[in-house]
N, C-alpha and C positions, 0 to 999 in steps of 0.2 A: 461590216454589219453582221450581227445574230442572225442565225436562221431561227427560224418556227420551231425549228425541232431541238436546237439548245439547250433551254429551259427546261422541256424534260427530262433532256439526258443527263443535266444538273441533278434535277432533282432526284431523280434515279438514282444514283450516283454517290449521294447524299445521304440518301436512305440506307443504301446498302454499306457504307464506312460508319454509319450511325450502328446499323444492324452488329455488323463484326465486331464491332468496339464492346457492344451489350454479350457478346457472343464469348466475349474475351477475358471479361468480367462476370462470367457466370457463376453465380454462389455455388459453396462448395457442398457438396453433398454430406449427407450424416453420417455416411461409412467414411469419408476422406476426414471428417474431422474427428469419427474415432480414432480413426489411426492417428491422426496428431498426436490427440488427449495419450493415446497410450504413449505413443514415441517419446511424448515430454515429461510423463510420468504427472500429469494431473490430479490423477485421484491421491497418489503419495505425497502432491504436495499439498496438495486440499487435509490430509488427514496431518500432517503434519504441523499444519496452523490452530487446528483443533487443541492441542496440550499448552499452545504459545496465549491463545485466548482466556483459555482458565484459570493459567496463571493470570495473567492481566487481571480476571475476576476474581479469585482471590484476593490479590492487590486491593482491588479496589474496595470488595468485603472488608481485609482489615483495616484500612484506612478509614472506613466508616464508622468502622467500632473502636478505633485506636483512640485510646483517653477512657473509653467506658467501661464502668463495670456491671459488666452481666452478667445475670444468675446464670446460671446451670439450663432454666426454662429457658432462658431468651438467648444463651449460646445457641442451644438445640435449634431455636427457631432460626436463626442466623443460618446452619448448616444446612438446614432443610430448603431455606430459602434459594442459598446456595448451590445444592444440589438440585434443586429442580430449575434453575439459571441453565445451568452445565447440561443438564438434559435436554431443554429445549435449545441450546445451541449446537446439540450433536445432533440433533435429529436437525433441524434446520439446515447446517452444514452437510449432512452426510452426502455419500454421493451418488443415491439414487435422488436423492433431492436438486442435486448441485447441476449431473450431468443435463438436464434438459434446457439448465441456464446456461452453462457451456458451450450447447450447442448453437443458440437461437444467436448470443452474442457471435460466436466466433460467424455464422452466418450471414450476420450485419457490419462485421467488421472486413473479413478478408472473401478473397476472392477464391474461387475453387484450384486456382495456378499457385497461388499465397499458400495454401494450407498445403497442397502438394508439396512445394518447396520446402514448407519449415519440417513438415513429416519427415520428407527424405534426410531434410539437415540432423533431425534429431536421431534417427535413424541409426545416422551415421558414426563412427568411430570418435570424430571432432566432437557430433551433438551428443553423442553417451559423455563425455570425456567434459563438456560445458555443466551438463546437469552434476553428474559427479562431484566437481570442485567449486560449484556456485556455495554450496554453505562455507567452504573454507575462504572464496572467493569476498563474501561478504562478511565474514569474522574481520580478514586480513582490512578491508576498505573501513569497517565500522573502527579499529585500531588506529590506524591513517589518520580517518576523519578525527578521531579525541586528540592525539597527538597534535593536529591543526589547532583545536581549537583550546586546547590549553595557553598558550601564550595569548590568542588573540582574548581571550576571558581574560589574563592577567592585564592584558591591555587596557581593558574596557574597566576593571577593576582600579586600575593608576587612573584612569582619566576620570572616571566617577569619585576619587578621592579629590583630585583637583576641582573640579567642577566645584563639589559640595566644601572645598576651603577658598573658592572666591567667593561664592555665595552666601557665606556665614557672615554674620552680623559680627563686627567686633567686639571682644570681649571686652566691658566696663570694667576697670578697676573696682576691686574691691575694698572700699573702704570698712578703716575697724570700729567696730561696734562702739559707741560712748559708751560707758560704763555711768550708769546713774550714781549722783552723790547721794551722801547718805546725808 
């Protein structure tokens, strides 16, 4: 049988694996996640999505106007349009903007042990040597991945030509035209 005093040495007990586990998990602080931000080079990649977005805007500016012809007045306004896009996205993005969203995320995401850890990794000779080669790392996969799906587009390409010749309605003989008597 339980004694009297069980129950609260349970709960004691309880309390204090509840406590150490919150203890364990304790968000990371602002200075531990600038040192990430730096270790991972943040701000350089935050600035470096900046020139990838405008093109995109562009893009998408001449796709808009692609087919039209514009005077000279309505280029201009296109551009201006354009430029003041590209400003409110650099000011938006920059990163005294960015870093205080940086922060609050990575404070809801990882743990104060988390950011320690990836600090030290990035840090480190492997983590310099990861950032380093991730552009070429992501050229080489985007290569991979077309080369994959070239065939399977060729695939889908034969099967969509079969599909659409059971589907087709048979062609009617063409019968030749009477020619009216005179």
């Amino acid at each position: 049988m339980h004694s009297s005093r069980t129950l609260p040495r349970l709960f004691a007990a309880a309390c204090l694996a509840l406590a150490s586990a919150t203890a364990l998990a304790a968000p990371p602080s602002d200075a531990e996640i600038d040192r990430l931000l730096k270790a991972s080079r943040a701000q350089s990649m935050l600035g470096a999505i900046l020139p990838q977005m405008e093109e995109m805007q562009r893009q998408q500016f001449a796709q808009i106007t692609a087919g039209k012809e514009l005077d000279a007045k309505q280029r201009a306004e296109v551009e201006r349009i354009q430029a003041r896009t590209s400003e409110i996205v650099r000011k938006t993005l920059a990163w005294e903007e960015m870093h205080p969203v940086y922060v609050q995320v990575y404070k809801q995401t990882f743990s104060s042990d988390d950011v320690k850890a990836m600090a030290k990794f990035y840090e480190s000779r492997a983590g310099q040597n990861l950032l380093d080669k991730t552009p070429l790392l992501m050229q080489n996969l985007m290569g991979a991945i077309q080369q994959k799906m070239i065939p399977m587009m060729e695939a889908l390409q034969a099967e969509l030509k079969d599909v659409s010749a059971q589907e087709a309605p048979p062609e009617t003989p063409k019968t030749p035209a009477r020619r009216k008597r005179k």
